[in-house]
mmCIF file of the N, C-alpha and C atoms, coordinates in Angstrom:
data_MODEL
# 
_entry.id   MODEL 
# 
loop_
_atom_site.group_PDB 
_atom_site.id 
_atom_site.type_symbol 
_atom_site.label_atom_id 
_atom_site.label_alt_id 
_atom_site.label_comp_id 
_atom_site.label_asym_id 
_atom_site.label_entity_id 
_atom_site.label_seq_id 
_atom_site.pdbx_PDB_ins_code 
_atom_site.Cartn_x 
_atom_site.Cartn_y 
_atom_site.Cartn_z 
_atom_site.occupancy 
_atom_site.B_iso_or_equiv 
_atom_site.pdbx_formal_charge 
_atom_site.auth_seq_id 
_atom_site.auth_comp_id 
_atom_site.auth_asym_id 
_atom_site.auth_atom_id 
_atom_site.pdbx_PDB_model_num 
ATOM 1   N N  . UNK A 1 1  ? 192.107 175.164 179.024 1.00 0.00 ? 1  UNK A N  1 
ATOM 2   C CA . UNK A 1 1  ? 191.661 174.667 177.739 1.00 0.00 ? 1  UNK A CA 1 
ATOM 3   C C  . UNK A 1 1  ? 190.154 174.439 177.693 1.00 0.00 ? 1  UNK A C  1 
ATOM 4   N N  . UNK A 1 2  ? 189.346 174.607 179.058 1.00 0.00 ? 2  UNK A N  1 
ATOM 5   C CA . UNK A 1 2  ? 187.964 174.063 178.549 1.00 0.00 ? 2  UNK A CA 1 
ATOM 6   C C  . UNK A 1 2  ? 187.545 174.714 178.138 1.00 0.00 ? 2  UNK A C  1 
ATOM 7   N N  . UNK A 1 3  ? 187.785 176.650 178.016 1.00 0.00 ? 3  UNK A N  1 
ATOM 8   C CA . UNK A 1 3  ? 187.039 177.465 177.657 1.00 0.00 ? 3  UNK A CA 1 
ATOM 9   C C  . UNK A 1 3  ? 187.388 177.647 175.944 1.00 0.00 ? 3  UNK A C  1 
ATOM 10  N N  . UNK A 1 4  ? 188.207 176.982 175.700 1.00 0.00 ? 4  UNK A N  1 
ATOM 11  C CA . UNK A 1 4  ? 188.565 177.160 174.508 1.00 0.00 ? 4  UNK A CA 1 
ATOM 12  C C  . UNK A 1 4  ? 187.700 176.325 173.331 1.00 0.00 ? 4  UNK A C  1 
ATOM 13  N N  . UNK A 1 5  ? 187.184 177.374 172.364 1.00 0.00 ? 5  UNK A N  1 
ATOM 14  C CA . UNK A 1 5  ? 185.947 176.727 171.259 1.00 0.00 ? 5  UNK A CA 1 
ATOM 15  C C  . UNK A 1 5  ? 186.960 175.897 170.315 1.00 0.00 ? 5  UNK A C  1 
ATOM 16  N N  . UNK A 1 6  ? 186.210 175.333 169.017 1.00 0.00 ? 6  UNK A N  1 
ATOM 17  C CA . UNK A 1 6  ? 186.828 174.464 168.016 1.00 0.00 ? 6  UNK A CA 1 
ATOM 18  C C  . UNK A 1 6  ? 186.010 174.400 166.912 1.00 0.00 ? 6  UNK A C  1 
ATOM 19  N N  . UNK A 1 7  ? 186.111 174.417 165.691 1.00 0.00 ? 7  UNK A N  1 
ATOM 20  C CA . UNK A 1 7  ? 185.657 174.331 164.503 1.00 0.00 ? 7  UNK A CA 1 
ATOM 21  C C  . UNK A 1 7  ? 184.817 173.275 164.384 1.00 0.00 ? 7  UNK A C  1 
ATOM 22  N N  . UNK A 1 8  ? 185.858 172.138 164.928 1.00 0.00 ? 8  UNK A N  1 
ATOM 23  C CA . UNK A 1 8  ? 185.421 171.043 164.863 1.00 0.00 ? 8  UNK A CA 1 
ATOM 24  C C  . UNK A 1 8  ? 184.219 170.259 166.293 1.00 0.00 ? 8  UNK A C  1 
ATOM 25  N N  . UNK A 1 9  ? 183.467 169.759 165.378 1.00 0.00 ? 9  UNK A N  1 
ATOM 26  C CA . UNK A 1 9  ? 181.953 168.664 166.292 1.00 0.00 ? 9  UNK A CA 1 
ATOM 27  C C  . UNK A 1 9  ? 183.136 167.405 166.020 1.00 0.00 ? 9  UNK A C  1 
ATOM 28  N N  . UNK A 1 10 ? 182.699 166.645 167.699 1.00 0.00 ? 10 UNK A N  1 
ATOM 29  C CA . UNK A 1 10 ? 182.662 165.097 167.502 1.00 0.00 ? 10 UNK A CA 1 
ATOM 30  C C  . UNK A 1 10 ? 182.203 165.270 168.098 1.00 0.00 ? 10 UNK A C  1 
ATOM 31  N N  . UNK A 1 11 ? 181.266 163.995 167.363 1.00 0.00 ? 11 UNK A N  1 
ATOM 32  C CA . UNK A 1 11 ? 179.860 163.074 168.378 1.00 0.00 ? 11 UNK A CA 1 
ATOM 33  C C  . UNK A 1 11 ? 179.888 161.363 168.356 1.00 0.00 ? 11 UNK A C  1 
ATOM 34  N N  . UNK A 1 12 ? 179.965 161.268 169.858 1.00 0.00 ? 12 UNK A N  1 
ATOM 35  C CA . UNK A 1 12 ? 179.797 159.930 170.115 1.00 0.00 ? 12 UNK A CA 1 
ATOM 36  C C  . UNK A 1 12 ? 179.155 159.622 168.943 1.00 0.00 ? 12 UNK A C  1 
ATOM 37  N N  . UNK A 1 13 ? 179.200 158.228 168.220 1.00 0.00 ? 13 UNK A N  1 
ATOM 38  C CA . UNK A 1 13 ? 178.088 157.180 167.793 1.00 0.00 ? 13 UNK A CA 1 
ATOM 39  C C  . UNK A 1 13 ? 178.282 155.450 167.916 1.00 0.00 ? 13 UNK A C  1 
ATOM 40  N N  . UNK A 1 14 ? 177.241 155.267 168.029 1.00 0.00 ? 14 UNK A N  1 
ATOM 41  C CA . UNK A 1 14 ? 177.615 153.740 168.060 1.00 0.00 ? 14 UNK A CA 1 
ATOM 42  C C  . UNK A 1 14 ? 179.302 152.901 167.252 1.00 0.00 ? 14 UNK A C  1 
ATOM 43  N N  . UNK A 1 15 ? 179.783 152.699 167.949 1.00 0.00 ? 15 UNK A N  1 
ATOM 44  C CA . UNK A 1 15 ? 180.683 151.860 167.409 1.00 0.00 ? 15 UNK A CA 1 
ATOM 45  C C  . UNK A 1 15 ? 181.908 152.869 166.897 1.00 0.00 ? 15 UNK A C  1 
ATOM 46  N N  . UNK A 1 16 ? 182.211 154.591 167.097 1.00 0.00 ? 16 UNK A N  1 
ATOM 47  C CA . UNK A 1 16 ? 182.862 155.004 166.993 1.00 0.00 ? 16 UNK A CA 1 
ATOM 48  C C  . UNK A 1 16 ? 182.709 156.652 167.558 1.00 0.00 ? 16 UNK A C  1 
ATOM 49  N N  . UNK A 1 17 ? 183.251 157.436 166.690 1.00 0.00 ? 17 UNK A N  1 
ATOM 50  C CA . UNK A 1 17 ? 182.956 158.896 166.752 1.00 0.00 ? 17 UNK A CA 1 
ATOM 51  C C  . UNK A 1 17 ? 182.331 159.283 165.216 1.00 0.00 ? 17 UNK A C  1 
ATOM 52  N N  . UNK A 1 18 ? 181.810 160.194 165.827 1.00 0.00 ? 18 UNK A N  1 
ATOM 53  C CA . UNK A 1 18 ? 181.334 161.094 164.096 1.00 0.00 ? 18 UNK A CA 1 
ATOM 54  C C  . UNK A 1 18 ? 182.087 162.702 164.149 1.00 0.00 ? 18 UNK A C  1 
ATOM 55  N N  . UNK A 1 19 ? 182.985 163.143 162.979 1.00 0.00 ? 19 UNK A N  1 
ATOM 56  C CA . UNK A 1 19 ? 183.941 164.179 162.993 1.00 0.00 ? 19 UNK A CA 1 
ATOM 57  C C  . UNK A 1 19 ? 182.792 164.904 161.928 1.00 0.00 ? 19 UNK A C  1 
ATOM 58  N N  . UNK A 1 20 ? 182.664 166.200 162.703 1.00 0.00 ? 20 UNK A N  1 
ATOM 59  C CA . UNK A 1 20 ? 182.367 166.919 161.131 1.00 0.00 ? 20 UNK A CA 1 
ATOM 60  C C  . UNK A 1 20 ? 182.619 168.671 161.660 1.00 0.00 ? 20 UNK A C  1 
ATOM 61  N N  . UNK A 1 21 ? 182.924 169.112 160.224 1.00 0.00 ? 21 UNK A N  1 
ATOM 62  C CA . UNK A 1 21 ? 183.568 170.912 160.444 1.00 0.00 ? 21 UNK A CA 1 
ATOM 63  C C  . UNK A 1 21 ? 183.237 171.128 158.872 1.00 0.00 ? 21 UNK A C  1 
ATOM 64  N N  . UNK A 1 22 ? 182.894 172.420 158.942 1.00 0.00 ? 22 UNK A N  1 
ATOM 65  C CA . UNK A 1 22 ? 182.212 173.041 158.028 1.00 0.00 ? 22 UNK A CA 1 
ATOM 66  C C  . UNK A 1 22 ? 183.383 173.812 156.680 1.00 0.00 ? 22 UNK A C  1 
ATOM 67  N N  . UNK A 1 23 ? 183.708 173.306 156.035 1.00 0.00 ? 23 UNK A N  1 
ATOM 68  C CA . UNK A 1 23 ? 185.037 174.253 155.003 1.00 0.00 ? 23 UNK A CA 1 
ATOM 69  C C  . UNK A 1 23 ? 184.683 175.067 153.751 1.00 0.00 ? 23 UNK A C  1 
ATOM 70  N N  . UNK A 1 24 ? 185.502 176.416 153.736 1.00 0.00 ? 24 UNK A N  1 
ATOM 71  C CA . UNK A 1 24 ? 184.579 176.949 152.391 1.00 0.00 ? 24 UNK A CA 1 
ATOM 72  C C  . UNK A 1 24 ? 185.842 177.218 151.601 1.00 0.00 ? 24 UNK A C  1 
ATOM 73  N N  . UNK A 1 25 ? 185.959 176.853 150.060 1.00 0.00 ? 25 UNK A N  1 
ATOM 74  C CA . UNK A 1 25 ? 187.198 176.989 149.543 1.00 0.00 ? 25 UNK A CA 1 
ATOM 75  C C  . UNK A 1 25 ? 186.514 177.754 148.403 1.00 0.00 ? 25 UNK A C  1 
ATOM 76  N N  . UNK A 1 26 ? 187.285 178.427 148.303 1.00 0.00 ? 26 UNK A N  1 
ATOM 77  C CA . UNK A 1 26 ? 187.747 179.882 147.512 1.00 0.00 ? 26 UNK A CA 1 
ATOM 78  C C  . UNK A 1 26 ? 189.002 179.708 146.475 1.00 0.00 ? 26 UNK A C  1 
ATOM 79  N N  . UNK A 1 27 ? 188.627 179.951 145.058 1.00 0.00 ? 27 UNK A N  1 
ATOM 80  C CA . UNK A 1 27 ? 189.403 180.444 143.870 1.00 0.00 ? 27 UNK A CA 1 
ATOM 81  C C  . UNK A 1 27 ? 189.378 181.673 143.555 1.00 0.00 ? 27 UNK A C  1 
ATOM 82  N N  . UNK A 1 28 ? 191.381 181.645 144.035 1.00 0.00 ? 28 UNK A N  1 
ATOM 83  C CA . UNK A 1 28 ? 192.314 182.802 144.418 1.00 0.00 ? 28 UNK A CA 1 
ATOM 84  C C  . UNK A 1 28 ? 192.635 182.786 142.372 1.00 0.00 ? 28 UNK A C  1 
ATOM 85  N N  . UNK A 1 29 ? 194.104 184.043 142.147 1.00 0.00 ? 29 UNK A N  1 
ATOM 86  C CA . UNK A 1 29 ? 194.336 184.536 140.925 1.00 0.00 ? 29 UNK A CA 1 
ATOM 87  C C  . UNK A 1 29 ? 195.426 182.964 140.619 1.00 0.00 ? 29 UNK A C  1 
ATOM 88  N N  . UNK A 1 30 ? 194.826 182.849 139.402 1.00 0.00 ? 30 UNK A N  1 
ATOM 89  C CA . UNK A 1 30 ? 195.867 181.623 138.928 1.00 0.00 ? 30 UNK A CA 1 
ATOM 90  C C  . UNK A 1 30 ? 195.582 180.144 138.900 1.00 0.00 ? 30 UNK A C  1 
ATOM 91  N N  . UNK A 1 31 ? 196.383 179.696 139.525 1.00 0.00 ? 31 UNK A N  1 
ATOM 92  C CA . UNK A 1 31 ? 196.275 177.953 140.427 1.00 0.00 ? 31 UNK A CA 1 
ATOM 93  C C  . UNK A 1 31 ? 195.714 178.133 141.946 1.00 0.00 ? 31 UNK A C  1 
ATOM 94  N N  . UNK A 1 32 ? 195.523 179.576 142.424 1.00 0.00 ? 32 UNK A N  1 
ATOM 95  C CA . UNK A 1 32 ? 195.587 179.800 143.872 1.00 0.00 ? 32 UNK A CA 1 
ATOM 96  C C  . UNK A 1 32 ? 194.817 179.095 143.828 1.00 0.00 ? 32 UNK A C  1 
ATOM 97  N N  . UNK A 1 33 ? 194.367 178.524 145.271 1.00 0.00 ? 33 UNK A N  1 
ATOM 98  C CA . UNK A 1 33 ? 192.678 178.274 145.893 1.00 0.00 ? 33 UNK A CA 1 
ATOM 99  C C  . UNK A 1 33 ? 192.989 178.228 147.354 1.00 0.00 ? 33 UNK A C  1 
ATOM 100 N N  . UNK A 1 34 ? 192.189 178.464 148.332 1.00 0.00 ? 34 UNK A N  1 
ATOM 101 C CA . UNK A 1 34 ? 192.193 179.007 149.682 1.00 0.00 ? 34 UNK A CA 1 
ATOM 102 C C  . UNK A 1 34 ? 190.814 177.993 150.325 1.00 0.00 ? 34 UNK A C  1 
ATOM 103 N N  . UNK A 1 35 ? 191.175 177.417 151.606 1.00 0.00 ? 35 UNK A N  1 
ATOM 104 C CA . UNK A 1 35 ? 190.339 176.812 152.514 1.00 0.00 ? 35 UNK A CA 1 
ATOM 105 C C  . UNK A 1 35 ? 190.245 177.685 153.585 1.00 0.00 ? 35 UNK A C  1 
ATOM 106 N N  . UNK A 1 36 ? 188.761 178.147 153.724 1.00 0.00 ? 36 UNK A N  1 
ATOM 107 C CA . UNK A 1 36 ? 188.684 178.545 155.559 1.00 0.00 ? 36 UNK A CA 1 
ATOM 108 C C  . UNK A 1 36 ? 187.440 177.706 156.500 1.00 0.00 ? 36 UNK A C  1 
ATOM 109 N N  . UNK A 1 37 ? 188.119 177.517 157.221 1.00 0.00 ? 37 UNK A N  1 
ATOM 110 C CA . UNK A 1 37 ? 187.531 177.225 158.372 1.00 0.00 ? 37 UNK A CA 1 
ATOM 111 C C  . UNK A 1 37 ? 187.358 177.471 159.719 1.00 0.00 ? 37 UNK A C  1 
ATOM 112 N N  . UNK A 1 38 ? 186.661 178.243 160.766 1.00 0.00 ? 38 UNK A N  1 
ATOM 113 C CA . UNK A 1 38 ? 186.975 179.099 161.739 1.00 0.00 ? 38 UNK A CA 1 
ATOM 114 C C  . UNK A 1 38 ? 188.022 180.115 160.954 1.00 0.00 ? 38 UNK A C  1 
ATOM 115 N N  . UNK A 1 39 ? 188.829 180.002 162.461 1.00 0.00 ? 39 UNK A N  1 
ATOM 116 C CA . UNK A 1 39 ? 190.021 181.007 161.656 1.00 0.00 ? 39 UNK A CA 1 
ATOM 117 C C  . UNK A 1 39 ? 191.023 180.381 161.665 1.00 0.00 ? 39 UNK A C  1 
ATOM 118 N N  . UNK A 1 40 ? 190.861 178.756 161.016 1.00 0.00 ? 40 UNK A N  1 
ATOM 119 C CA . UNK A 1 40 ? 192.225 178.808 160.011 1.00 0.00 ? 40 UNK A CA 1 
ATOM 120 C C  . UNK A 1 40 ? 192.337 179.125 158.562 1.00 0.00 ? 40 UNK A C  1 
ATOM 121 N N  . UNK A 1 41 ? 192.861 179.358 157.867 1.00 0.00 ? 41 UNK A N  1 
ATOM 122 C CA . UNK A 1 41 ? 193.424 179.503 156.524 1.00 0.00 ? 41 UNK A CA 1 
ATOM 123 C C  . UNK A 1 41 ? 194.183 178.389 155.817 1.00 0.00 ? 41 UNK A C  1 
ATOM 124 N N  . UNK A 1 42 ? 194.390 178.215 154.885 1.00 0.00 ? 42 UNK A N  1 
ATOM 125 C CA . UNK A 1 42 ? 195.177 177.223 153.693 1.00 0.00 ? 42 UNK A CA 1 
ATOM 126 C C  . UNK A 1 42 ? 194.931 177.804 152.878 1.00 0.00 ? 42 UNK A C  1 
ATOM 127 N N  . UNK A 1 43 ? 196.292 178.076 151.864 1.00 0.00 ? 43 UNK A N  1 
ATOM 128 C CA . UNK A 1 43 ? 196.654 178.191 150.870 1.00 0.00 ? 43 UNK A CA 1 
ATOM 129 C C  . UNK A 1 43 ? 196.941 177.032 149.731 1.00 0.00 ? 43 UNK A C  1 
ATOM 130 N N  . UNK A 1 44 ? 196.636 176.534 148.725 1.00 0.00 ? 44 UNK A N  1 
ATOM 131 C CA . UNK A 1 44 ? 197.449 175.795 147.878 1.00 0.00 ? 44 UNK A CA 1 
ATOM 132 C C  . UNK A 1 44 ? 197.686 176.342 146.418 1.00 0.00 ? 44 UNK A C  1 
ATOM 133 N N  . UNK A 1 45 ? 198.670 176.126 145.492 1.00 0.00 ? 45 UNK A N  1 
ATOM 134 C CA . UNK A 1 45 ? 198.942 176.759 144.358 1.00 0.00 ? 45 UNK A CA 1 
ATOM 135 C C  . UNK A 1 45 ? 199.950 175.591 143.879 1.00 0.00 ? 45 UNK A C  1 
ATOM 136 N N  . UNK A 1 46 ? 199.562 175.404 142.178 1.00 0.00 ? 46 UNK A N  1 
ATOM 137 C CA . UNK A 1 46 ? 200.863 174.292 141.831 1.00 0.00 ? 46 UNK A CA 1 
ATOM 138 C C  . UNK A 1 46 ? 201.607 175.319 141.374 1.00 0.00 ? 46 UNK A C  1 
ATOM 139 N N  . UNK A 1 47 ? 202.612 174.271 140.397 1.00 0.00 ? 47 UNK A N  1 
ATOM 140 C CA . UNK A 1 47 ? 204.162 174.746 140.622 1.00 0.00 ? 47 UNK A CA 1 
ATOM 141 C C  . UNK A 1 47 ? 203.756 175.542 139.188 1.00 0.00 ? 47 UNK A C  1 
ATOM 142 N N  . UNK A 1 48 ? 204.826 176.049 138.842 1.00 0.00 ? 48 UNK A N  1 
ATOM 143 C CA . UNK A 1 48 ? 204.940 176.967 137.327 1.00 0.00 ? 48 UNK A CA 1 
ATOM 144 C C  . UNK A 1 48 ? 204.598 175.702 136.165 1.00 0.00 ? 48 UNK A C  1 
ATOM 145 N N  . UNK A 1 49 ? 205.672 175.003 136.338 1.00 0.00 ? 49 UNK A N  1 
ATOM 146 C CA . UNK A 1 49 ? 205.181 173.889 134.814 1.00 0.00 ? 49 UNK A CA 1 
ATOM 147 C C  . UNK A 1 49 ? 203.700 172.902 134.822 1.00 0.00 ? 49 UNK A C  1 
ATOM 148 N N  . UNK A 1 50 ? 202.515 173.427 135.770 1.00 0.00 ? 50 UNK A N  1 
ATOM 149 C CA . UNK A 1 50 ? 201.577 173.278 135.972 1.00 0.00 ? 50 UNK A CA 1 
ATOM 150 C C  . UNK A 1 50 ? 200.846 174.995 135.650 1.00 0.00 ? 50 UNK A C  1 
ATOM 151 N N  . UNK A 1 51 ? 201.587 175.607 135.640 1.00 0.00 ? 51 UNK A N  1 
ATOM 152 C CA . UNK A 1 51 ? 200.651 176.899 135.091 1.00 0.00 ? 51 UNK A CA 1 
ATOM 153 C C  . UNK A 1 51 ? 200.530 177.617 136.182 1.00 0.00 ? 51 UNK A C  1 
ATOM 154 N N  . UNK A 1 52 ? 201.233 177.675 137.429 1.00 0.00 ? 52 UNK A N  1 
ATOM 155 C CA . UNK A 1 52 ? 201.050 177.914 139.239 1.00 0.00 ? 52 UNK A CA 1 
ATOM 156 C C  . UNK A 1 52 ? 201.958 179.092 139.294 1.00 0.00 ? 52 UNK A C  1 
ATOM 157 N N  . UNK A 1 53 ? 202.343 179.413 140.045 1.00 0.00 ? 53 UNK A N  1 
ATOM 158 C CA . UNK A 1 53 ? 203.290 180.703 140.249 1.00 0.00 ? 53 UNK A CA 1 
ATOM 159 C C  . UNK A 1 53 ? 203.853 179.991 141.446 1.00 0.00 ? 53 UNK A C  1 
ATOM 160 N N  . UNK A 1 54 ? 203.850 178.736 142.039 1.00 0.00 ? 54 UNK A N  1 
ATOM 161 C CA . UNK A 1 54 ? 204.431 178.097 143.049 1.00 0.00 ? 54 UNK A CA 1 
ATOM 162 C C  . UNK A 1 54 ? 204.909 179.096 144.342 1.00 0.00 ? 54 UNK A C  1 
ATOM 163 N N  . UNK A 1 55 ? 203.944 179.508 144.972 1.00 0.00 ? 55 UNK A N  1 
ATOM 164 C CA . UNK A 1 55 ? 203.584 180.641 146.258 1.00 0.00 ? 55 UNK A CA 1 
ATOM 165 C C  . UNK A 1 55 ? 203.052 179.936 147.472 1.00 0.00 ? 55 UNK A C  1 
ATOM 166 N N  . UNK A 1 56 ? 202.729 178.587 147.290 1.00 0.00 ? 56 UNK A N  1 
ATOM 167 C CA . UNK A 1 56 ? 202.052 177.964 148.248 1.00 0.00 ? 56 UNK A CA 1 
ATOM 168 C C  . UNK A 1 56 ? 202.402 176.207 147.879 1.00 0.00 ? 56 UNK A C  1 
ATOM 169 N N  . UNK A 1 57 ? 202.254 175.458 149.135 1.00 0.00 ? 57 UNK A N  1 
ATOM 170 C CA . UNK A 1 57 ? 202.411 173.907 148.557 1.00 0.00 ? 57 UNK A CA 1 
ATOM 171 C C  . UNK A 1 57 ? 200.981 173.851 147.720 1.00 0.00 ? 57 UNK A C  1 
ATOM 172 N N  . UNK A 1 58 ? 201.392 172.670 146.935 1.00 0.00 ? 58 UNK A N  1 
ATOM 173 C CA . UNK A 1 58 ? 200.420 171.857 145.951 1.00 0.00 ? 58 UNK A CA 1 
ATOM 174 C C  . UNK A 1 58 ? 199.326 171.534 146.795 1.00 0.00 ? 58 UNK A C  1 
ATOM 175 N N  . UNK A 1 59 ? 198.510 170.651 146.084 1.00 0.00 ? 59 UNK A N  1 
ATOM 176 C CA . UNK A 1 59 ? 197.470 170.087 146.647 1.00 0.00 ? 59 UNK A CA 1 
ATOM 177 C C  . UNK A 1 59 ? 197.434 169.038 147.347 1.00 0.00 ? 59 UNK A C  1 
ATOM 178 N N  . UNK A 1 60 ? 198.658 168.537 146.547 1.00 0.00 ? 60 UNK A N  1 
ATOM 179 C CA . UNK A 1 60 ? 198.414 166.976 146.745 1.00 0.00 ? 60 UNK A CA 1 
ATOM 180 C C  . UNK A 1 60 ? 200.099 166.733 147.965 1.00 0.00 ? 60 UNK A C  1 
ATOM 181 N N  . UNK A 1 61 ? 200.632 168.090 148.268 1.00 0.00 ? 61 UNK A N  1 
ATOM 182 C CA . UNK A 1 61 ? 201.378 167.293 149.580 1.00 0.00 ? 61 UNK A CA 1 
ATOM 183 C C  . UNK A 1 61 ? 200.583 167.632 150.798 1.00 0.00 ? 61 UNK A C  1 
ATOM 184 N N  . UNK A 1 62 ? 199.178 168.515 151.104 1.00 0.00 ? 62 UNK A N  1 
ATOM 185 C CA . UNK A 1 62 ? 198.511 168.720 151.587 1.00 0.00 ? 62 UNK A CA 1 
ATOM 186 C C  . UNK A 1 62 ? 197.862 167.090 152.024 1.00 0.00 ? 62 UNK A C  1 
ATOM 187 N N  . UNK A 1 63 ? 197.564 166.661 151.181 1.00 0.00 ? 63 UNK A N  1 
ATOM 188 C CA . UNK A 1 63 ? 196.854 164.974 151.135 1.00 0.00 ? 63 UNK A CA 1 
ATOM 189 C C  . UNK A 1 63 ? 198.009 164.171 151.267 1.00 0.00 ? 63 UNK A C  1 
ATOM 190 N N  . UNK A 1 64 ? 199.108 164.242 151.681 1.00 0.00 ? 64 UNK A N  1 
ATOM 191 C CA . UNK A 1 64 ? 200.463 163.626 152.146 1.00 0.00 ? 64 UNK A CA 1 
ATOM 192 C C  . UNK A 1 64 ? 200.362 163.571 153.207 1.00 0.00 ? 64 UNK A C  1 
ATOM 193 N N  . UNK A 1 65 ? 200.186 165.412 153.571 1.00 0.00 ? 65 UNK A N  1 
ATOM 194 C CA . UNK A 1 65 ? 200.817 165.493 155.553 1.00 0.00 ? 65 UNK A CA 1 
ATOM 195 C C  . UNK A 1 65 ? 199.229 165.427 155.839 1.00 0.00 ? 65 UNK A C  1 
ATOM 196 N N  . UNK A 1 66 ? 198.434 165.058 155.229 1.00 0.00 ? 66 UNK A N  1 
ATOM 197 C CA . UNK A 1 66 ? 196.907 164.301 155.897 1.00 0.00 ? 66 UNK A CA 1 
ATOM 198 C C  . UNK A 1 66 ? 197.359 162.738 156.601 1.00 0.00 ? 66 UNK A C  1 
ATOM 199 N N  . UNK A 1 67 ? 197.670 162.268 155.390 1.00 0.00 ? 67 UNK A N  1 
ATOM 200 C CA . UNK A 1 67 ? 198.068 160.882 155.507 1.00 0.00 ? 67 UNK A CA 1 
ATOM 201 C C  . UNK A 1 67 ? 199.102 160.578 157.178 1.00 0.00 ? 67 UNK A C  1 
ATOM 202 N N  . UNK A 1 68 ? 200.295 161.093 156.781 1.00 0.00 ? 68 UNK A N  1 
ATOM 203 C CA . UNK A 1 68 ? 201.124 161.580 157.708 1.00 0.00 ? 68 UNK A CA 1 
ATOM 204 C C  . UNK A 1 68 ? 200.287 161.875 159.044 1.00 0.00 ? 68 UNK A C  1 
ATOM 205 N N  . UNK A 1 69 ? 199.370 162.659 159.251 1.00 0.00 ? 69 UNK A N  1 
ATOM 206 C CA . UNK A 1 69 ? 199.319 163.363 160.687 1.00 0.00 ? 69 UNK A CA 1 
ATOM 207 C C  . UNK A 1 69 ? 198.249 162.085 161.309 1.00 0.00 ? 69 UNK A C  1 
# 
């Protein structure tokens, strides 16, 4: 694992850590919209009675399994 890179910086700072990673989000056809970072990917899209084609979770259970993890 040491040779292995990461998107993500932490840096010591006084009294804790400092987290930071760089994200670029992209508007896909529709409700799409797309996060990349390194090489992960995210998808989100709402549902149809939001105007979505529901192809991907929402936004907001994304900010759930944040909470969650």
């Amino acid at each position: 694992m040491a040779n292995e890179t990461s998107p993500f910086q932490i840096t010591p700072v006084a009294g804790g850590f400092e987290l930071g990673f760089e994200v670029r989000a992209v508007k896909g056809e529709g409700q799409v919209k797309m996060a990349l970072f390194d090489h992960f990917e995210m998808l989100c899209d709402e549902g149809t009675s939001l105007g979505g084609a529901n192809s991907a979770p929402p936004p907001l259970a994304y900010f759930a399994a944040s909470i969650a993890f």
